[in-house]
SEKOLTI-695585 format. One record per residue (C-alpha): x, y, z. Coordinates in steps of 0.1 Angstrom, whole numbers, plus 2048, in hexadecimal, padded with zeros to 3 digits. Example, Ala and Ser with C-alpha at 12.3 -4.5 7.8 and 13.67 -1.06 7.14 Angstrom:
REM residues 2
87B7D384E8897F5847
//
This chain:
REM residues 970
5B85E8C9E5995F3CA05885D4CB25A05D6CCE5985FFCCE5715F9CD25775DCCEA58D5F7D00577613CFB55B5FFD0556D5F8D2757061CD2C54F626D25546607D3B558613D5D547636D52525628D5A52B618D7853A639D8851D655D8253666ED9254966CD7052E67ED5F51769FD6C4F769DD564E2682D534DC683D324FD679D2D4FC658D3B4E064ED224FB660D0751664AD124FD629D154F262FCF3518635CE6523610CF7502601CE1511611CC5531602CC65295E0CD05165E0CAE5395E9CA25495D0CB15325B5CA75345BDC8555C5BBC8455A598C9753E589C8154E59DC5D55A57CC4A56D58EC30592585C2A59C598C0B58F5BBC1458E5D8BF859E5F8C02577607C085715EFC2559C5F0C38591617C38574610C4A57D5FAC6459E613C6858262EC6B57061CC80593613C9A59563BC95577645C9F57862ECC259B637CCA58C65DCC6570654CDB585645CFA59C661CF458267BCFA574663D1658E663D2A598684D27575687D3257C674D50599683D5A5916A6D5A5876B3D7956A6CDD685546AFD615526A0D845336A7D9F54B6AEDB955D6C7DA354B6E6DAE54D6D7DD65726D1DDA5866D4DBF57A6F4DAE59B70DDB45B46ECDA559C6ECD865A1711D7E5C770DD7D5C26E9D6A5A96FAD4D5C0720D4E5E0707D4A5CA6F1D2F5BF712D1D5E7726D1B5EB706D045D4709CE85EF713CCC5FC6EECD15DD6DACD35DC6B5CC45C16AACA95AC6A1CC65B16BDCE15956DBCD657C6C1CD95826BACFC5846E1D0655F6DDD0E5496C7D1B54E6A8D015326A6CE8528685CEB50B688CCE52568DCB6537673CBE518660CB851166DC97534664C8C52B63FC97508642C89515645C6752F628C68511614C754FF61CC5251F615C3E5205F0C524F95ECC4C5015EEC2451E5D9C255095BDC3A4E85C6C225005BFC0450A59DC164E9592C204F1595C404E15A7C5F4F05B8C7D4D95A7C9A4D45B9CB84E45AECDE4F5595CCB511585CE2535585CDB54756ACC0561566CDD54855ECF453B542CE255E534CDA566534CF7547529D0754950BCE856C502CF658150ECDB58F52DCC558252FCA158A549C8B577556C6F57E543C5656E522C6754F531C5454451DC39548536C1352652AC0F51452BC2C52553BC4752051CC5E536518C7C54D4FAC805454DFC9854F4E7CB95574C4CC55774C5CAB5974C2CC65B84D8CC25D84BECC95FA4CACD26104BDCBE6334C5CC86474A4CBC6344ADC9B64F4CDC9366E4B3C9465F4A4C7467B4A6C596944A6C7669D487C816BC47CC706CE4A0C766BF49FC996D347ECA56F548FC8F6F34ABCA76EF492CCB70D47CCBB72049DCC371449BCE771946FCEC73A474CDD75E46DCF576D498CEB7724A3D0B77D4C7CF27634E5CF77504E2CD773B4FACC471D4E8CAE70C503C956E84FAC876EA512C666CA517C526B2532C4869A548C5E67652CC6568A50EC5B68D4FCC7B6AD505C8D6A1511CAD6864F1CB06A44DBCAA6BA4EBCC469A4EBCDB69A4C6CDA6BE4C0CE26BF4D7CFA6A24C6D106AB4A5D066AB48AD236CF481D206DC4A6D1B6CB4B0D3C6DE497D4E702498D3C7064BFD437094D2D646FD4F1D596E84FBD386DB520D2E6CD52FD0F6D454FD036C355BCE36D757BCD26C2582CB26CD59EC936CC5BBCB06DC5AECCE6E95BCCF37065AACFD6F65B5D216D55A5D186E6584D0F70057FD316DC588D476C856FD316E4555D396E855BD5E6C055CD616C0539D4D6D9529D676C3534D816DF54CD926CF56ED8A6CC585DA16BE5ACDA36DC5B7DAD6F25A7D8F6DA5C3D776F05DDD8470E5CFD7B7295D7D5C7285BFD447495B6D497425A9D6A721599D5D73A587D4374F57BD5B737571D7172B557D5974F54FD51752543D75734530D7C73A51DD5A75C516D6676A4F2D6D7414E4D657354D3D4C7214ECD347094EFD19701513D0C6EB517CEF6EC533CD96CD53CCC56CA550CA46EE561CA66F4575C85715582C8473D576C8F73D597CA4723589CC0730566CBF751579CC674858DCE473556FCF4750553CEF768565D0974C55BD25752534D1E76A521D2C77E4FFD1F7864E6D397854C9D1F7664BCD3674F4B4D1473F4D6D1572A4E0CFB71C500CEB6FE502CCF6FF522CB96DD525CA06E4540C816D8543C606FE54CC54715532C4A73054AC4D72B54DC72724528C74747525C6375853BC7B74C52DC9B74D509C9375F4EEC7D74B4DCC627464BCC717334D3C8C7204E3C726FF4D9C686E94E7C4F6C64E5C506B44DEC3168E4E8C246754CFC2766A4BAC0B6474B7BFD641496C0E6524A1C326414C3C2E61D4B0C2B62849CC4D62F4BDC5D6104CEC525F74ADC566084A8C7B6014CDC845DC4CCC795D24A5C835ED49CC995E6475C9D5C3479C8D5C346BC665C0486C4B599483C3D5A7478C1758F498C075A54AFC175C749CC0F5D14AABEC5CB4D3BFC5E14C9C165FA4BCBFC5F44DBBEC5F94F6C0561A4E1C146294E3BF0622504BF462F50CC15654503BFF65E4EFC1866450AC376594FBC5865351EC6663451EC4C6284FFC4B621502C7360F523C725FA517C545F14F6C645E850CC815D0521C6D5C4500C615C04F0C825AC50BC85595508C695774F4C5E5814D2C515704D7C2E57F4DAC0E56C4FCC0758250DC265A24F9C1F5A2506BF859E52AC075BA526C1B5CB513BFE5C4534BE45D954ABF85FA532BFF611537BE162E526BD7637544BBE639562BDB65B574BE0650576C0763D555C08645552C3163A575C3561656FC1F611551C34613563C555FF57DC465E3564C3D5E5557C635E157AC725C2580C5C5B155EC615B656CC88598576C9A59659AC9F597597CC65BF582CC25CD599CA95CF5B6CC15DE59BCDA5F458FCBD6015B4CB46065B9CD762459FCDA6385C2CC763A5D2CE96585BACF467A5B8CED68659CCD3696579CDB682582CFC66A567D0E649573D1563A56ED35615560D33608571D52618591D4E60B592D245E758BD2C5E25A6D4B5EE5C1D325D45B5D185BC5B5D325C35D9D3E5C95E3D175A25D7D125AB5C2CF45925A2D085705AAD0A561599D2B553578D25539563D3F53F54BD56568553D4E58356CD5A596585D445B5575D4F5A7552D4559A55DD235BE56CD1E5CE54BD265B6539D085C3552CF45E854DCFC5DE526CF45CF531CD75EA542CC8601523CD35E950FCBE5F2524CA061651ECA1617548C9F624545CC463A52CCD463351ACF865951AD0964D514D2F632502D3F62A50ED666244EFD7E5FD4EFD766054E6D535FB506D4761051CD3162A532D4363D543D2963F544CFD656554CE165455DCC5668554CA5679575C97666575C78641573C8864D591C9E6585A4C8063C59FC6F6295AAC8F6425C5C926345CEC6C6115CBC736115E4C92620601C7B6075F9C625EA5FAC755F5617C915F5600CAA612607CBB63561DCBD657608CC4673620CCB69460CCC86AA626CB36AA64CCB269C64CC9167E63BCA167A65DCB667F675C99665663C8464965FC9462B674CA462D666CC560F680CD15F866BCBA60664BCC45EE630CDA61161FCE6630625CE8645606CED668612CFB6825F3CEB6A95EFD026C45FDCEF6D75E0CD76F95DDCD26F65DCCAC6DF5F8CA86E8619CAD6D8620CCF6BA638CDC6D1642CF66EC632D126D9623D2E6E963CD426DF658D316BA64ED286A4665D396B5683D2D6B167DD0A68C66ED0F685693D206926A3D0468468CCE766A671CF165B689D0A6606A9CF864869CCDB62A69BCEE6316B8D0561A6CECF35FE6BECFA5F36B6D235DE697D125F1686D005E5669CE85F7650CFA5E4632D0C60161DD11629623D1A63C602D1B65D5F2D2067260ED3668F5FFD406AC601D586AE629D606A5642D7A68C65DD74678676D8365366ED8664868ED7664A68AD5162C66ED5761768BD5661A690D3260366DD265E6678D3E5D365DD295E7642D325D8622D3A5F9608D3E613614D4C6305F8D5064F608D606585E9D7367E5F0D6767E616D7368F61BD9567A63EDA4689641DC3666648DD2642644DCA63E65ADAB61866EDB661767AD9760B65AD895E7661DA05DF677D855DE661D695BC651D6F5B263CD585D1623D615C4601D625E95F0D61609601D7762A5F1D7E643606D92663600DA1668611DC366E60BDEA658623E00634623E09618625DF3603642DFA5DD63EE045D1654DE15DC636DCB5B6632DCF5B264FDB85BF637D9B59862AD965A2616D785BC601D865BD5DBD7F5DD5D4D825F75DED9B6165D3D9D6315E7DB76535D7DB96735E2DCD6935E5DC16A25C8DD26905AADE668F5AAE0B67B5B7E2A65D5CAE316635EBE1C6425F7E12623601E1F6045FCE0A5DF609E155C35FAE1F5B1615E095BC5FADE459C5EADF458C604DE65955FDDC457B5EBDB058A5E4D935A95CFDA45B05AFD935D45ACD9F5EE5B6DB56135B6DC16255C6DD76455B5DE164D5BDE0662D5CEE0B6175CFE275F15DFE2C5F05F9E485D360BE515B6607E695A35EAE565885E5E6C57E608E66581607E4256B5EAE425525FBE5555161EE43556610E1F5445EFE235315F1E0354E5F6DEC5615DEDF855A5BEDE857D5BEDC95665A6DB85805A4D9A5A15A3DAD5B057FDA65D5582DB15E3590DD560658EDD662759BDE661859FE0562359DE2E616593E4E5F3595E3D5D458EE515B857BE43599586E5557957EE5056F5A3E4458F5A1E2E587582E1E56358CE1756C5A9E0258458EDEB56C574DE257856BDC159D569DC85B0551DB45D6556DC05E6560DE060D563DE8613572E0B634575E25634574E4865357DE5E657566E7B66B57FE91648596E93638588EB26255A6EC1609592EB9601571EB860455FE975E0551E9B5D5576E955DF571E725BD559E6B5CC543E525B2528E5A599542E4C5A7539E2B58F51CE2557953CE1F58B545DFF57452EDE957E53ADC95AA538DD65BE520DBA5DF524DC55EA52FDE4613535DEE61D53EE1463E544E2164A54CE4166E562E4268455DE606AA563E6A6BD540E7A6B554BE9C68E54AE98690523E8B692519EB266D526EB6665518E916704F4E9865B4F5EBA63B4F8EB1628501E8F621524E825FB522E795DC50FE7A5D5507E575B2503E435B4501E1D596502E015894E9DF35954FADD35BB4FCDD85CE4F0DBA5F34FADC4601502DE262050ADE962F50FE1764C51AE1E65951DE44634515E506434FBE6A6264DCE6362E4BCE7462E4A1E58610492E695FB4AEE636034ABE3E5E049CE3B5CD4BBE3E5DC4C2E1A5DA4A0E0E5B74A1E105B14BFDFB59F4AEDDC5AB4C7DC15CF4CBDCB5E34C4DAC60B4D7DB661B4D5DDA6384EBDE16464E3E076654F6E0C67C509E266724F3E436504F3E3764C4CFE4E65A4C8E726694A2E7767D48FE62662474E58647470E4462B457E38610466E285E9453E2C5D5445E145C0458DFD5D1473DFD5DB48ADE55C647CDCE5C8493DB15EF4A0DB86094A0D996264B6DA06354B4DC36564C6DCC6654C1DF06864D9DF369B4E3E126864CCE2D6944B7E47683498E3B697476E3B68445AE3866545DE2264F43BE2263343AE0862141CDF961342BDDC5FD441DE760245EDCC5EB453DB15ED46ED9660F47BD9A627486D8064249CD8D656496DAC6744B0DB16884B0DCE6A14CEDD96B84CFDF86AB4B6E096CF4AAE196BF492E316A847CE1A6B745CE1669E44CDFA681452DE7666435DF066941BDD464541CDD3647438DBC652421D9F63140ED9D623431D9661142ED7360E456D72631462D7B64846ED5F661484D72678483D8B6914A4D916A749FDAD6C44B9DB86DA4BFDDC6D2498DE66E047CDF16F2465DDD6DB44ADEA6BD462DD86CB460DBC6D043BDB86AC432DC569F44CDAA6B0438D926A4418D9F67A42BD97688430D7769240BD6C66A402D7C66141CD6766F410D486673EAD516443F8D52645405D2D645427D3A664437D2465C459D2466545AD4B68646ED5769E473D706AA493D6F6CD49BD856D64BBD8B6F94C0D987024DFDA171D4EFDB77254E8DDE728510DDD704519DD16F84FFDE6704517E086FA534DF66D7528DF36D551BE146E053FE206C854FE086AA53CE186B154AE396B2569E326D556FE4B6F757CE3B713561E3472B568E5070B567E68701542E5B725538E5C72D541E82705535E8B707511E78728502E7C7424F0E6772A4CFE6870D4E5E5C7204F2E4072C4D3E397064C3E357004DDE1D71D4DDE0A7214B8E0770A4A8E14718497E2E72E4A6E4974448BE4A74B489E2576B489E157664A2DF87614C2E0776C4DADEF
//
């Protein structure tokens, strides 16, 4: 990928210029300042390159050009990192250096390709030669096009972005290269995949309206893109489904499966996961399931299942208590379909025909818009030629979407969508990932770093392409935002799809269908993007020294393993490790995907290069220093509980920091002021973490670097205070999630300055919980924790514990930008509450879970909500009636109420649907007396036999049922 190389080097070279001490000489810094010129003419030239069928003359010189910026930050950062090319190397470090450079030197009869460059001072002149004459080779190709390569010419992303919308290159014109109309609109168009469908859609719900109370197994058989997974989607989250059943889950198994991977998927899909249950056998994980499915009502879907072995070693975990339970298994074998299921259970999904493959492809492109009649008979066309597969029809009418609406681009497209190919799915996708501007394919290729049947989590995606350098920065937007677009963007294209939305309506999470990934999967080996070790012959033949990535895959059940889980270090020290021992700098930028085993911290010394680091899954049992020496990190995710020493400062580069312990709790770790000191911050977590440290005196003394004018997340934290001096050195923080423990009154909670937070004029979502054992509620119920101010700018908010009489409420009401309001754990004092007028103007999702609340009186005053979801709340006896006039209201999820809750939820609904409004729901969740307790226990933080012997029979009984005097009390 040589874009996303050039856009990473350029980053490097970037962060070289701001810190001088990285280089001695000062000619260097106009060297390096001509060298970033000199590239961004490379870069512009493989943005603004129109060509779609390349000869083998110009995919060797954009390879040669990805290898010659991949050399370039190579050398760079080994530049960086060695101690020899620092001012302050003679001063203080000069005795370390000799060892470093003798220890360098005693390896020379195992250098890499790159290493006897880097012996000496780098040559940065050559380097620019090398460019120099790929710079000539582009001026000939652009002379021979008529085009020109313009000087200071901004980025294509840039003005996509800036336009409101993604094009790729093919919205030029063949003619003349003019750029589609920006006002053209992008519709989702979800009910638009269930085209073709219908009938076999209402076969499979007359299995679920039917009187069998018998466990029944329902298999949707058809070939890999043709629709099954969509149709089991929409049963799944059908209305009526979500009510009938007690529990659901969805597990997906796939060709190379974990048995494992599937139970944990399960438990984490019925909500019950905890950290703990990832230590356990898989025995017990099995019969853990087997339990809490036991005597409820269950649907379990099954997704892309390929052989009678895995439906054989998952059946065992599903009871039959002939209470109309229900399980869905997706595979593209009708032998297995035969074997799990009886044929009137079986359905087979057919191809499309031309007429229903047209509705696909003209809903995917238009949605509800007509189709312009000149471009009708090439849509007609290219659906014919799609041979009715739904899987290709989508991700061509996403490549359309994104195209100009002229016949000229539509016949392009058209040319290269066969009927006649052996792999016409594959060529399709392949046409897709080439139409792809050059700064999403490296984000598209990137999706190969994560396990199959997995769902990928948005937030945790983009920050890696972020500290990758695959974005290039873009005014008047974040990294993180321009990320998201590109997430949507890829969404658009049908080559990803959207499976959660977070409560701002924005994407949470996405998968992948098994066929784009192994394409993707394809594409990475190709092009040298990346490494995926999943089998021992992926060790054996590969050059990890010269890899940029190594992705390590979990160990499958059908695939002959890289090694037992318990055993992986071992063999990775012998193998994985042993490859790239020769060589102190290894190629290596990124090491992904570690999982689940406990290693010493020392064989992280052999990527010195390495810029993400995610061992989120690796248990050190301490802070492993050795990671201060890799220096150009920009992304690190450990696993530890300790303290975090004060030289994680050395670590420059960091954007991303992410420290997690191995099980949820208390105050365990200690992290230093001194992460103010790190410029380049744009997030970080640390879970039971707290700053220590005199921070008045780092103020004073470092007061000039301490303005994180990039950090955008601050998570994980406790008992932080928010000082004006603190604040001040945040300005542009987006996200805040902090603890506080109520038992820690040496001071008074006033010291904390949470009022200052009206400062944060940049804060979107803000989420503050206070911890506390039974005994601290007394003081809790008294009198409230804080005095509150909130910005102006606040779009979700989320109190736990905070103590805020109901009255008070209105100092959140009146926020005009507040669109999600979380209120749990005794977030309110009093059991009543009547909220003013005007307030909450712009709020759509509110959740109110474990209060006290009772009577809650409300004459319509929340105009523009949508989502009302109520947890726990054992005291409420209705929800005001008020809320069936609403015209914006589509949802209402209820669970742990009151009968009486229920019934007046019911009674919004039938307003509702008087009111036209039949998209609105009622969603009942019942779930066990049991889990109730255990949540209630969970929330305060106290062990069980403690809450039992503190709250009384009547207590338990208000948890458990409801009400304490009712008569069934399991």
């Amino acid at each position: 990928m040589a874009y996303a190389a050039i856009i990473s080097l350029k980053l490097t070279l970037h962060n070289t210029l701001l810190h001088p001490s990285r280089y001695s000489i000062p000619c260097e810094k106009r060297e390096i300042e001509s060298l970033y010129e000199k590239f961004e003419l490379l870069r512009w030239f493989l943005e603004e390159y129109p060509s779609r069928e390349s000869n083998e003359y110009e995919t060797s010189l954009e390879r040669r050009i990805g290898d010659v910026a991949c050399r370039a930050e190579y050398l760079m950062a080994i530049h960086l990192n060695n101690p020899s090319h620092s001012k302050d190397f003679l001063s203080s470090v000069r005795s370390k250096a000799r060892n470093y450079l003798a220890a360098f030197k005693n390896d020379t009869y195992e250098l890499n390709p790159y290493k006897k460059e880097i012996m000496g001072r780098i040559n940065i002149k050559a380097m620019i030669k090398k460019v120099d004459s790929l710079l000539d080779e582009v001026t000939k190709i652009k002379e021979q096009m008529g085009l020109e390569i313009i000087q200071g010419r901004g980025s294509l992303m840039e003005e996509e972005i800036k336009n409101g919308r993604f094009c790729s290159q093919q919205d030029y014109e063949p003619e003349n290269v003019l750029r589609q109309d920006s006002s053209k609109v992008t519709v989702s168009k979800t009910k638009s995949l269930m085209v073709g469908f219908d009938d076999r859609l209402k076969q499979i719900m007359d299995h679920f309206t039917g009187q069998s109370d018998a466990l029944e197994v329902i298999s949707i058989v058809g070939m890999g893109g043709i629709g099954k997974t969509t149709l089991a989607i929409h049963v799944y989250n059908d209305p009526y489904v979500v009510s009938r059943f007690d529990v659901r889950a969805w597990a997906t198994v796939s060709q190379s499966y974990s048995v494992r991977d599937i139970q944990l998927g399960m438990l984490d899909s019925m909500k019950i996961l905890t950290k703990e249950m990832y230590r356990e056998s898989d025995v017990k994980l099995g019969v853990r399931v087997f339990k809490y499915l036991k005597n409820r009502r269950y649907l379990i879907t099954i997704d892309d299942i390929w052989d009678t072995n895995a439906w054989d070693g998952l059946k065992m975990m599903f009871p039959d208590d002939n209470n109309g339970s229900r399980i869905i298994l997706t595979t593209r074998s009708g032998y297995v379909a035969a074997y799990a299921s009886p044929s009137e259970a079986r359905h087979h999904i057919s191809l499309l025909s031309d007429v229903q493959s047209w509705m696909l492809l003209r809903a995917k492109v238009f949605g509800d818009e007509p189709c312009p009649r000149n471009l009708q008979k090439i849509g007609e066309e290219i659906a014919h030629n799609c041979c009715g597969l739904p899987l290709s029809i989508v991700v061509i009418g996403g490549l359309l979407s994104k195209a100009t609406r002229t016949q000229g681009a539509w016949q392009s497209i058209a040319a290269n969508v066969t009927s006649s190919s052996a792999d016409q799915c594959s060529d399709i996708l392949r046409l897709s990932y080439n139409h792809l501007p050059q700064y999403l394919k490296a984000c598209f290729l990137y999706m190969g770093a994560f396990p199959k049947s997995n769902e990928y989590r948005v937030s945790k995606i983009t920050r890696m392409w972020v500290a990758e350098g695959f974005l290039g920065q873009i005014q008047g937007q974040s990294l993180e935002q321009v990320a998201e677009r590109c997430v949507e963007d890829l969404v658009d294209r049908s080559l990803i799809l959207m499976s959660k939305k977070n409560s701002m309506g924005k994407i949470k999470a996405f998968k992948i269908h098994d066929l784009v990934l192994d394409f993707c999967l394809k594409e990475t080996k190709s092009e040298k993007f990346l490494q995926t070790i999943i089998s021992w012959s992926d060790l054996l033949g590969s050059d990890l020294a010269s890899e940029r990535r190594i992705i390590i895959g979990p160990a499958k059940a059908s695939v002959h393993p890289i090694i037992p889980l318990n055993h992986q270090f071992k063999a990775f020290k012998h193998i994985l490790f042993g490859c790239v021992y020769s060589s102190i700098s290894s190629y290596v930028l990124s090491l992904v995907g570690l999982e689940h085993c406990f290693i010493g911290s020392g064989v992280l010394l052999r990527w010195k290069l390495l810029i993400v680091l995610d061992a989120a899954e690796v248990e050190f049992l301490e802070f492993p220093y050795q990671v201060l020496e890799l220096l150009n990190l920009r992304y690190i995710a450990l696993r530890y509980d300790g303290h975090t020493p004060a030289s994680i400062t050395k670590l420059w580069n960091l954007q991303t920091l992410i420290i997690l312990g191995h099980s949820w709790g208390y105050i365990k770790n200690r992290l230093p002021v001194d992460i103010w000191m790190m410029a380049h911050l744009r997030y970080v977590r640390c879970d039971g973490a707290y700053l220590f440290g005199s921070l008045a005196a780092k103020f004073d003394f470092y007061r000039k670097h301490l303005v994180l004018e990039n950090l955008q997340t601050l998570s994980g934290l406790w008992n932080l205070r928010f000082s004006e001096e603190m604040l001040q050195s945040i300005p542009n923080i987006q996200k805040i999630n902090v603890f506080y423990d109520i038992r820690l009154r040496k001071k008074k909670w006033p010291d904390y300055q949470l009022e200052n937070l009206a400062n944060l004029h940049q804060l979107k979502a803000l989420k503050i919980r206070i911890i506390s054992f039974r005994e601290a509620y007394n003081y809790l119920n008294t009198s409230p924790m804080f005095k509150f101010c909130f910005p102006p700018s606040l779009k979700k908010l989320a109190l736990g514990g905070v103590g805020i009489p109901w009255h008070d409420l209105a100092i959140i009401g009146s926020l005009p930008n507040l669109e999600v309001l979380k209120l749990f754990d005794r977030a309110c004092l009093g059991t009543e509450w009547e909220p003013n007028e005007e307030e909450f103007p712009k709020l759509k999702v509110l959740t109110l879970q474990s209060l006290n609340l009772e009577h809650w009186r409300d004459s319509g005053h929340f105009r523009s909500l949508q989502c009302l979801i109520i947890r726990w709340c054992y005291g409420l006896v209705e929800i005001p009636s008020a809320m069936g006039e609403s015209s914006t209201l589509t949802t209402i999820e209820l669970e742990g109420c009151k009968d009486s809750v229920l019934n007046s939820a019911c009674e919004i609904r039938e307003k509702q649907k008087s009111n036209d409004n039949d998209t609105f729901q009622v969603i009942y969740h019942k779930r066990s007396i049991w889990r109730n307790l255990a949540k209630e226990v969970k929330h305060m933080q106290m062990p069980l036999c403690n809450f039992l012997i503190s709250n009384g029979f009547k207590s338990i009984c208000r948890i458990m049922s409801r009400d304490p005097n009712a008569s069934d009390v399991e």
